[in-house]
N, CA, C and O of each residue as an XYZ file, in Angstrom:
636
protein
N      12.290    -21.644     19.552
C      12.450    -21.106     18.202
C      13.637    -20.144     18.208
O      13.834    -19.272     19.054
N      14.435    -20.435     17.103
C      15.469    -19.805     17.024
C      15.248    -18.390     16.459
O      14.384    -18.210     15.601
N      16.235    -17.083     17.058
C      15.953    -15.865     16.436
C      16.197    -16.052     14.415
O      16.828    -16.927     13.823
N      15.584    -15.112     13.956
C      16.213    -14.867     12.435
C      17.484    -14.770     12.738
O      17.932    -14.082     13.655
N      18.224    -15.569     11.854
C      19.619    -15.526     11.414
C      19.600    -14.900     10.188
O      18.434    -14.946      9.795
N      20.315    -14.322      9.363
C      20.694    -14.098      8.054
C      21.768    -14.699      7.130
O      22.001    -15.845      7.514
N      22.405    -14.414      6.213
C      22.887    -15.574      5.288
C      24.474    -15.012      6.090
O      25.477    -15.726      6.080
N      24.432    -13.550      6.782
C      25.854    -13.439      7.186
C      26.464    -13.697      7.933
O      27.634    -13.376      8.145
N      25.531    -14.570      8.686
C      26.131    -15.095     10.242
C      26.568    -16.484      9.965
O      27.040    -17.260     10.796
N      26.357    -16.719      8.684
C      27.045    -18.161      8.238
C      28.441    -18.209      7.682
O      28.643    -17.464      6.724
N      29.447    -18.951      8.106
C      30.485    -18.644      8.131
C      30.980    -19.726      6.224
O      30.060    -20.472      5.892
N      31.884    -19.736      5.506
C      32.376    -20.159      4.486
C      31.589    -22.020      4.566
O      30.789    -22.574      3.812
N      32.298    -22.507      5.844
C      31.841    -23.996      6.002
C      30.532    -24.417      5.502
O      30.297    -25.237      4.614
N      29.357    -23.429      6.515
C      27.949    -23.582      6.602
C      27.520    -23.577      5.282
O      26.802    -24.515      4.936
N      27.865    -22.550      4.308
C      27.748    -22.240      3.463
C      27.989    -23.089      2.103
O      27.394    -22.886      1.044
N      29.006    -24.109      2.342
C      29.399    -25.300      1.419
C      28.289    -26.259      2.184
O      27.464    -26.894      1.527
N      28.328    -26.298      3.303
C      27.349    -27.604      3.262
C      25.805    -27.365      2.980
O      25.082    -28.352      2.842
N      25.438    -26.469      2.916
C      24.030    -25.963      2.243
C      24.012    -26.003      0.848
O      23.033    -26.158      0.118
N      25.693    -25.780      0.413
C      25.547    -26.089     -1.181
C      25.569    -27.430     -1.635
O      24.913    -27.916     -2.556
N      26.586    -28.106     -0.715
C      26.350    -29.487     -1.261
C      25.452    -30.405     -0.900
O      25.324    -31.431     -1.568
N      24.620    -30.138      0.335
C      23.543    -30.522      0.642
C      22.209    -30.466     -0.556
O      21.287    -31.215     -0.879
N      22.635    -29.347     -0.904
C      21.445    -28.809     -1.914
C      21.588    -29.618     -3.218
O      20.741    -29.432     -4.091
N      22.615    -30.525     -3.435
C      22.998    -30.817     -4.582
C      22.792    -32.438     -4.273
O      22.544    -32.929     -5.374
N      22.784    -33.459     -3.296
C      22.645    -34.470     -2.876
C      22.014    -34.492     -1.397
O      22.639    -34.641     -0.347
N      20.931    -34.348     -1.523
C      20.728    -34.658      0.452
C      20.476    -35.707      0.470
O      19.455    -36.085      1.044
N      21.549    -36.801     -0.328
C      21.445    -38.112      0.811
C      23.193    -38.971      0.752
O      23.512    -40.155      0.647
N      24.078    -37.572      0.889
C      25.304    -37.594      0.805
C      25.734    -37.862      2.523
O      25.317    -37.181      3.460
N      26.404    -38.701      2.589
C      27.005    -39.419      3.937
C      27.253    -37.963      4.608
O      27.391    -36.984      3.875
N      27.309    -37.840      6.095
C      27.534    -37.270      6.759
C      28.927    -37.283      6.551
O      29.534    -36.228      6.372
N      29.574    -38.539      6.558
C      30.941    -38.640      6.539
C      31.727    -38.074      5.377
O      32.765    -37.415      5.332
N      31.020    -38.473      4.579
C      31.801    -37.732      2.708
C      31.243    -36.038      2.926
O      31.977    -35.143      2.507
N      30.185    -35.758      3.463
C      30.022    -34.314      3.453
C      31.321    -33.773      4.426
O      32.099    -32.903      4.035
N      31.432    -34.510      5.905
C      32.366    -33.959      5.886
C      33.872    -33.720      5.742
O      34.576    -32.813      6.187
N      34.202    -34.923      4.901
C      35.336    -34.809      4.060
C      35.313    -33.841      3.189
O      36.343    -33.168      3.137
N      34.491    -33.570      2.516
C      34.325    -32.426      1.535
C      34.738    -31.229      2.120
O      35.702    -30.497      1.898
N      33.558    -31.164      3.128
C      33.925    -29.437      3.899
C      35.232    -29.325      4.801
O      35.606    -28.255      5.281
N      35.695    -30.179      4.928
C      37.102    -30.489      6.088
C      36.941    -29.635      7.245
O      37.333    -28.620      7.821
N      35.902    -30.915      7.265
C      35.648    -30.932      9.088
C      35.507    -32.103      9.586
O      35.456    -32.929      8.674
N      35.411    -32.618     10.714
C      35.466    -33.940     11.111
C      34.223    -34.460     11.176
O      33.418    -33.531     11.244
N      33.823    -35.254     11.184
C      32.192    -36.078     11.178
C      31.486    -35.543     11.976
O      30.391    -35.176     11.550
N      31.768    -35.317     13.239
C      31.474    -35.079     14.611
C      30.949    -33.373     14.489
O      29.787    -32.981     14.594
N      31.883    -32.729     14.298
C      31.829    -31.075     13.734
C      30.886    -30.195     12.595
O      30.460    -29.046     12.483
N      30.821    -31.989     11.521
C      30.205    -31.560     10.526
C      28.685    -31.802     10.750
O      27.732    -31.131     10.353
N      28.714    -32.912     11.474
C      26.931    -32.898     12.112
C      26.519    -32.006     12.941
O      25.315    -31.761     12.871
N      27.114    -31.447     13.694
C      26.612    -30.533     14.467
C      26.234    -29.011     13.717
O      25.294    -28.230     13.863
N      27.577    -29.008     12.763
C      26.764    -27.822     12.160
C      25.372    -28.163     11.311
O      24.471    -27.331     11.200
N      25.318    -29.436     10.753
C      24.284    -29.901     10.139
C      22.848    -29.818     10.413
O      21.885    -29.657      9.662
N      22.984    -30.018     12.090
C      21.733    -30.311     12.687
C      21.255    -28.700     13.429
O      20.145    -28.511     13.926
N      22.289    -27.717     13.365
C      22.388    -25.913     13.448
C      21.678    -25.534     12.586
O      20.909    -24.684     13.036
N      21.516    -25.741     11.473
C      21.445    -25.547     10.531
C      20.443    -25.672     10.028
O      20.072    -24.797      9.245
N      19.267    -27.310     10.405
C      18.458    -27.586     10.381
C      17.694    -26.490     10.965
O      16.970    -25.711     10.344
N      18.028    -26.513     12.779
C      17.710    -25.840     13.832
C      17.089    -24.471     13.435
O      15.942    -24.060     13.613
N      17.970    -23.986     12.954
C      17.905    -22.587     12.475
C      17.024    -21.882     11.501
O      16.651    -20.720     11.341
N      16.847    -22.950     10.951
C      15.583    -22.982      9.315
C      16.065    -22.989      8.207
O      15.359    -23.096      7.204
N      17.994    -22.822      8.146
C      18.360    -23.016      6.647
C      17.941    -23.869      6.143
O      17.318    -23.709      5.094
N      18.101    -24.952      6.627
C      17.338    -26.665      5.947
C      15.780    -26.868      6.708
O      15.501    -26.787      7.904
N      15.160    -27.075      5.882
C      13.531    -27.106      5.794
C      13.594    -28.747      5.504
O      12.573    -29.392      5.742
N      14.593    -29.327      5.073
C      13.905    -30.902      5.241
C      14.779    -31.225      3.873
O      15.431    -30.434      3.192
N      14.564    -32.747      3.680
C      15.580    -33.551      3.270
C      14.219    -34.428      1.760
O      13.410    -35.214      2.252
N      14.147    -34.285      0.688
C      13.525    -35.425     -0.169
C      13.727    -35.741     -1.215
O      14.152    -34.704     -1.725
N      13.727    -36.508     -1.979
C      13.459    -37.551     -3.233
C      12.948    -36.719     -4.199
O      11.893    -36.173     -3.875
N      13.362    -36.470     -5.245
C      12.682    -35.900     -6.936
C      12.448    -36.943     -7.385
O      13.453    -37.627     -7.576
N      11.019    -37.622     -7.793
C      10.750    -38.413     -8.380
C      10.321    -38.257     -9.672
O       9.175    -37.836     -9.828
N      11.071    -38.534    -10.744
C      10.543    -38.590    -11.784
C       8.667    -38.622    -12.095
O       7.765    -39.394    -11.768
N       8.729    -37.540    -12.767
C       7.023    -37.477    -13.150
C       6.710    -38.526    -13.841
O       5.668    -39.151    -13.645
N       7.638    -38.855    -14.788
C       6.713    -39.723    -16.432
C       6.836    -40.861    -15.444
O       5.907    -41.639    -15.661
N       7.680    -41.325    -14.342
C       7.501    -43.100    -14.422
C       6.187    -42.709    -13.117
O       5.846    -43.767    -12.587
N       5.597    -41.760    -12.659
C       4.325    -42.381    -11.884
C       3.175    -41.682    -12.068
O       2.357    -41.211    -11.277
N       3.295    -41.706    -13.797
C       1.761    -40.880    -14.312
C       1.482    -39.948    -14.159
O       0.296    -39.617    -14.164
N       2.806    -38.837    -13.886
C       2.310    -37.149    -13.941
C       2.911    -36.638    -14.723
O       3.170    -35.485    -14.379
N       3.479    -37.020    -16.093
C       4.184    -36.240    -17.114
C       3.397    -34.829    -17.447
O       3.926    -34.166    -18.340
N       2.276    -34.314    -16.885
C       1.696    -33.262    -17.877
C       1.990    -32.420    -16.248
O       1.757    -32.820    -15.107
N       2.720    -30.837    -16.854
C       3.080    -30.214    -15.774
C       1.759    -28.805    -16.267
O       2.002    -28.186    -17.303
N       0.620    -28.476    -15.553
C       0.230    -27.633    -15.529
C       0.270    -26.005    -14.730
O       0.266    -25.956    -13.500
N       0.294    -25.198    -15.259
C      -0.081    -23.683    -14.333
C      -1.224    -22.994    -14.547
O      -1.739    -22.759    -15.640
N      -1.571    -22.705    -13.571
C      -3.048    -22.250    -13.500
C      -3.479    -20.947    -12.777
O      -3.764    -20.762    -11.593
N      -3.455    -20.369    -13.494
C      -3.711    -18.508    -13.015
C      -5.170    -18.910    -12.094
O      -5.833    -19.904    -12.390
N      -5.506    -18.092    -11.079
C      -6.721    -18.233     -9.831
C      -6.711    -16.876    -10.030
O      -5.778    -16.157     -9.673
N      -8.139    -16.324    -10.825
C      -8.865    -15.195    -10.040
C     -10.104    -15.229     -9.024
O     -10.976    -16.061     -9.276
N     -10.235    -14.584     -8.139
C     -10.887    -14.791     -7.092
C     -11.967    -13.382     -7.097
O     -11.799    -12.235     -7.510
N     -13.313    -14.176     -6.333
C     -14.394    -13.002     -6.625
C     -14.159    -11.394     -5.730
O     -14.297    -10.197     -5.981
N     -13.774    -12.159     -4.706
C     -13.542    -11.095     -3.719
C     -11.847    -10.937     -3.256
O     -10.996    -11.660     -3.775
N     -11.583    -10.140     -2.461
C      -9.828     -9.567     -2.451
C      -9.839     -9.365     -0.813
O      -9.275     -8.374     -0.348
N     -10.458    -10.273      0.016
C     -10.621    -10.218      1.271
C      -9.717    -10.945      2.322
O      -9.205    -11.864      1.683
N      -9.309    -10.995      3.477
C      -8.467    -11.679      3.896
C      -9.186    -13.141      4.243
O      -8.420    -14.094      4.384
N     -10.803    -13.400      4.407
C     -11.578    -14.054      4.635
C     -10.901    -14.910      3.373
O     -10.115    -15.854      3.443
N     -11.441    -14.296      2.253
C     -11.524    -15.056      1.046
C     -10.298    -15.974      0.519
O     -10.343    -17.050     -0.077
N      -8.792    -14.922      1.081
C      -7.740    -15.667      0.853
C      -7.433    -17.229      1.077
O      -7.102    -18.198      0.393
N      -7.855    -16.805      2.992
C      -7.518    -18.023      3.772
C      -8.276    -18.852      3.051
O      -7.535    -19.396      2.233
N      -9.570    -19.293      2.915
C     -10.594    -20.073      2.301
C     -10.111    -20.498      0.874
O     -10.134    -21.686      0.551
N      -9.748    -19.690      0.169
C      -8.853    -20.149     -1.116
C      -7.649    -21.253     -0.616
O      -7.761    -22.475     -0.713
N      -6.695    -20.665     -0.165
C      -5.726    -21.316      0.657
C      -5.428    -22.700      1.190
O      -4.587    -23.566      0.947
N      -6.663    -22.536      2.184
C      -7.087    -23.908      2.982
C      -7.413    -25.424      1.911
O      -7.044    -26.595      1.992
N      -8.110    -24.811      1.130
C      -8.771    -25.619      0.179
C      -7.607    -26.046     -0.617
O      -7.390    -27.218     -0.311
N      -6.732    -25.629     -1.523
C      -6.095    -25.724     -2.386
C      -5.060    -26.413     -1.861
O      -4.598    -27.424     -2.389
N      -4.522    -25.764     -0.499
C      -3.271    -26.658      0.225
C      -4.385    -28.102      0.657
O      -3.849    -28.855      1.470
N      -5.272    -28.370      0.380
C      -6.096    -29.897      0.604
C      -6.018    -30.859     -0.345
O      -6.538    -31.974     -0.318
N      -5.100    -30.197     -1.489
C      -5.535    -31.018     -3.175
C      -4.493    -31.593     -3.039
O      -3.603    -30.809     -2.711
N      -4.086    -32.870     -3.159
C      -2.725    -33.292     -3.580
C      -1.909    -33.161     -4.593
O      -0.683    -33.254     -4.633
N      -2.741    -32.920     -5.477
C      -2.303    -32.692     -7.098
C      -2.129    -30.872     -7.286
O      -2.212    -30.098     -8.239
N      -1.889    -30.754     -6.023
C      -1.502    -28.746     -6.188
C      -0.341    -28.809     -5.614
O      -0.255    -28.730     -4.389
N       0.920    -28.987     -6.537
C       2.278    -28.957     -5.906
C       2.923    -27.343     -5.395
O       4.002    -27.230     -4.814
N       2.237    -26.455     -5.664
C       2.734    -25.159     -5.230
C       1.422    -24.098     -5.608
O       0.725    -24.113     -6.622
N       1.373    -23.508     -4.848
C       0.556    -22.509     -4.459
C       0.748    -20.918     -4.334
O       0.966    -20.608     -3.163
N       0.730    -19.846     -5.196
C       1.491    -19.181     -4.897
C       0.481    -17.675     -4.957
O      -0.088    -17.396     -6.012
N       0.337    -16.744     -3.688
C      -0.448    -15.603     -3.902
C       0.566    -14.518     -4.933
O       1.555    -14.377     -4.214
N       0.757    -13.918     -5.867
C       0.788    -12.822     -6.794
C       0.402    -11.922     -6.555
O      -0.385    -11.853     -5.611
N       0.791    -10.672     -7.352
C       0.578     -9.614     -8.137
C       0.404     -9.542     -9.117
O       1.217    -10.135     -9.825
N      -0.943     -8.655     -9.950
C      -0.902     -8.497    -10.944
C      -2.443     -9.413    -11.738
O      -3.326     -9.835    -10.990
N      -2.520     -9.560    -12.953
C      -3.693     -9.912    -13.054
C      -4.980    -11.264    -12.616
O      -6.189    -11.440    -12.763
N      -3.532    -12.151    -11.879
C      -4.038    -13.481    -11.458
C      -4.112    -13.197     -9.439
O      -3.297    -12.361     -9.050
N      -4.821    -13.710     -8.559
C      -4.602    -13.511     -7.453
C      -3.830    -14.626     -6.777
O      -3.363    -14.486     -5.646
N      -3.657    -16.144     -7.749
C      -2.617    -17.102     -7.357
C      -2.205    -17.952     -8.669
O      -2.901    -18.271     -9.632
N      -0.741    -18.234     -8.368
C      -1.246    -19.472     -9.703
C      -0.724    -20.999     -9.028
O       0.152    -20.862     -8.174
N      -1.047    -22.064     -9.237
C      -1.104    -23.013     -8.996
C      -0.131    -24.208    -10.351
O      -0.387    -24.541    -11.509
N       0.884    -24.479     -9.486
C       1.534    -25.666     -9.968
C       1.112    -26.998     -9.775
O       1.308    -27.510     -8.672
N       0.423    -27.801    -10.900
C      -0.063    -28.736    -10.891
C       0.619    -29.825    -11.944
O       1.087    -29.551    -13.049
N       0.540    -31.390    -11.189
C       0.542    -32.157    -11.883
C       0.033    -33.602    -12.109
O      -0.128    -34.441    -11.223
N      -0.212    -33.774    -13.540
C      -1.052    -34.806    -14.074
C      -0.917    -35.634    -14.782
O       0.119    -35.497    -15.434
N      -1.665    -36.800    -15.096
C      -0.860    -37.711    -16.305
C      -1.401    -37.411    -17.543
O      -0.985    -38.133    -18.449
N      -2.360    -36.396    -17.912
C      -2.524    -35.954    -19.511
C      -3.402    -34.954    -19.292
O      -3.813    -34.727    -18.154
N      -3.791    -34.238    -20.359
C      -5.133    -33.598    -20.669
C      -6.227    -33.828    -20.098
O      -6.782    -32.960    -19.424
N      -6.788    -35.193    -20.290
C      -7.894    -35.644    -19.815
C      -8.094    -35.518    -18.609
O      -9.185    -35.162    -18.166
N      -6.787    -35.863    -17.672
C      -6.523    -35.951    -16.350
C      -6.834    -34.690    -15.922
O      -7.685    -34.575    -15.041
N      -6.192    -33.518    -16.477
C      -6.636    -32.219    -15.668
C      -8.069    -31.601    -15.910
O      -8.636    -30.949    -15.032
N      -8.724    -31.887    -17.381
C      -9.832    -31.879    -17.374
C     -10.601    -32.356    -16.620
O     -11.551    -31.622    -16.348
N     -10.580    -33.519    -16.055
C     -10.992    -33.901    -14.725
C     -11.410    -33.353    -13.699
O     -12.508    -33.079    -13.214
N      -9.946    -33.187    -13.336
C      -9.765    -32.376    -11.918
C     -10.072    -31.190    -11.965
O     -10.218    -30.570    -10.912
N     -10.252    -30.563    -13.220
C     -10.753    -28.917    -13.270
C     -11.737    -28.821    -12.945
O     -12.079    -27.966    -12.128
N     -12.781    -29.937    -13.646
C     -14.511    -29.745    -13.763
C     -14.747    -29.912    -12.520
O     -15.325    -29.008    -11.917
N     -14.322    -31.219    -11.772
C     -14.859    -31.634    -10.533
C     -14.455    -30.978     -8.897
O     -15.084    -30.992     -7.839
N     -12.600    -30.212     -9.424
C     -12.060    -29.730     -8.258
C     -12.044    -28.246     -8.313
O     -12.580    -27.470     -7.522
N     -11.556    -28.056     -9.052
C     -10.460    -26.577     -9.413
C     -11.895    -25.457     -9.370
O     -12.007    -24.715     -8.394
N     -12.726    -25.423    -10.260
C     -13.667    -24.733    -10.321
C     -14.399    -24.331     -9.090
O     -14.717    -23.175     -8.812
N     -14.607    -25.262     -8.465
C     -15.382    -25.343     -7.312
C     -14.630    -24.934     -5.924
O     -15.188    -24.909     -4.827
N     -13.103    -24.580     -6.198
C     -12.540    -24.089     -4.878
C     -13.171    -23.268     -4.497
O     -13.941    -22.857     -5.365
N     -13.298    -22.491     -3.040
C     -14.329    -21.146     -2.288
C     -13.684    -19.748     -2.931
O     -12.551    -19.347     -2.664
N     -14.542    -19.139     -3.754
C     -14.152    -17.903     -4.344
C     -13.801    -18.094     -5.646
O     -14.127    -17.061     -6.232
N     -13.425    -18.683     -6.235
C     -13.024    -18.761     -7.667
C     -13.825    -18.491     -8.707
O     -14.520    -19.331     -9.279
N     -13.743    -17.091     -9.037
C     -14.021    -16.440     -9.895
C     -13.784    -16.876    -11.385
O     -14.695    -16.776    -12.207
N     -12.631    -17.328    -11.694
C     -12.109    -17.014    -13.123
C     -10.683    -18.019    -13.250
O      -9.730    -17.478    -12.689
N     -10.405    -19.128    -13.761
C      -9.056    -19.774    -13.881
C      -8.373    -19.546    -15.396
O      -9.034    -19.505    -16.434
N      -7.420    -19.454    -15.342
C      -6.463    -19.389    -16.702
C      -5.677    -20.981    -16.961
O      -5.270    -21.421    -15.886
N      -5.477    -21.624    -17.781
C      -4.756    -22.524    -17.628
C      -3.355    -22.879    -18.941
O      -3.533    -22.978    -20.155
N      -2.350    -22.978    -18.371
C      -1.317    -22.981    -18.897
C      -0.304    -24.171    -18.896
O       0.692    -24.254    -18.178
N      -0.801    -25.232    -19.984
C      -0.069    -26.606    -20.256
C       1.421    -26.070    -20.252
O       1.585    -24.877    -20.512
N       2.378    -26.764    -20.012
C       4.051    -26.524    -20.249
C       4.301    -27.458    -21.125
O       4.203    -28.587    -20.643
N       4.683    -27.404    -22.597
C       5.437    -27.866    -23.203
C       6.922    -28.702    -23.332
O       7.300    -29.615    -24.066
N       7.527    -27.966    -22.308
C       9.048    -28.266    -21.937
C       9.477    -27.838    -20.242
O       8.696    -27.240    -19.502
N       9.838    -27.954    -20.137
C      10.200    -28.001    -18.604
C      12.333    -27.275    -19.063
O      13.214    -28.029    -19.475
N      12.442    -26.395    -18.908
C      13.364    -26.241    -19.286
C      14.223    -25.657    -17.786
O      15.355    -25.578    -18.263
N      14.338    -25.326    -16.690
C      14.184    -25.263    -15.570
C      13.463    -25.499    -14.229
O      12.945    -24.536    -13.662
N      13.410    -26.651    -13.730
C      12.741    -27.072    -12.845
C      13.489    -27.089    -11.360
O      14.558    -27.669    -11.170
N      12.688    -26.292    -10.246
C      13.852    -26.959     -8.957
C      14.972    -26.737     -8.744
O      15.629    -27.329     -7.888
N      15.444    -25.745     -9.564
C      17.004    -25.275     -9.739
C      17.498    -25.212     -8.053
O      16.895    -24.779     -7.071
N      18.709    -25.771     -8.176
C      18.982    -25.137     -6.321
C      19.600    -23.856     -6.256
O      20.134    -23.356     -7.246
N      19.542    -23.087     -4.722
C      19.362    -21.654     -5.124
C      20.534    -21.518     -4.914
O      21.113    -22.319     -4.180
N      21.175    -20.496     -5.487
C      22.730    -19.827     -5.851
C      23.021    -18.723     -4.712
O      22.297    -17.737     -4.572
N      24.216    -18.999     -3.865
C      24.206    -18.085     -3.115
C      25.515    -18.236     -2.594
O      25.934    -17.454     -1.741
């Protein structure tokens, strides 16, 4: 395992290919490194540094929601009965088990997580609420918050 690096030990190069990586990761090694003007050879190696290092966490596909029946993007505030480290993990465990829980996130403030979910309608999450969501270990109290528009999704990060 590599020590923490920070964003300053990355030199101008590294730094374009994380951007343009971020913008196509399934851009030729070779056109990436035409872009960054470096040689193929130079540009993979920083590529696979890079990996190494933890800037790149992995390489995938955005698949359109509406063409495989998950157009309905839900958020879902999680209050929990207890505020224990027991209780967390057990929340946690469970929720990272759902497939239909695309992000998971512990907070501050009046919710103790909220949960990015997605579905192919109303009915669909009604579903999964009655039979899944409710019944996670600890769940006190859920909020639920249909999205209308998706007006930022996945943005890649600016840096």
């Amino acid at each position: 395992m590599s020590e923490n690096i920070n964003v300053e030990n990355l030199d101008r190069i590294d730094m374009k290919i994380l951007r343009l990586l971020q913008k196509d990761g399934r851009i030729s090694n070779a056109d990436l490194a035409e872009m960054v003007a470096v040689s193929p050879a130079t540009c993979h190696r920083r590529t696979q540094r890079l990996f190494r290092e933890g800037y790149l966490s992995g390489v995938r596909a955005l698949v359109n929601p509406q063409k495989v029946d998950r157009g309905a993007l839900v958020m879902v505030g999680v209050v929990l009965d207890r505020s224990t480290p027991e209780s967390f993990a057990d929340f946690e465990a469970a929720a990272a088990s759902l497939s239909f829980v695309l992000d998971c996130h512990l907070v501050a403030g009046d919710f103790d997580y909220f949960l990015k979910i997605r579905v192919g309608d109303m009915a669909d999450f009604n579903r999964i609420h009655g039979q899944q969501l409710i019944g996670l270990p600890g769940v006190r109290q859920t909020r639920t918050f249909f999205v209308m528009k998706e007006v930022v999704d996945n943005r890649p990060l600016d840096f």
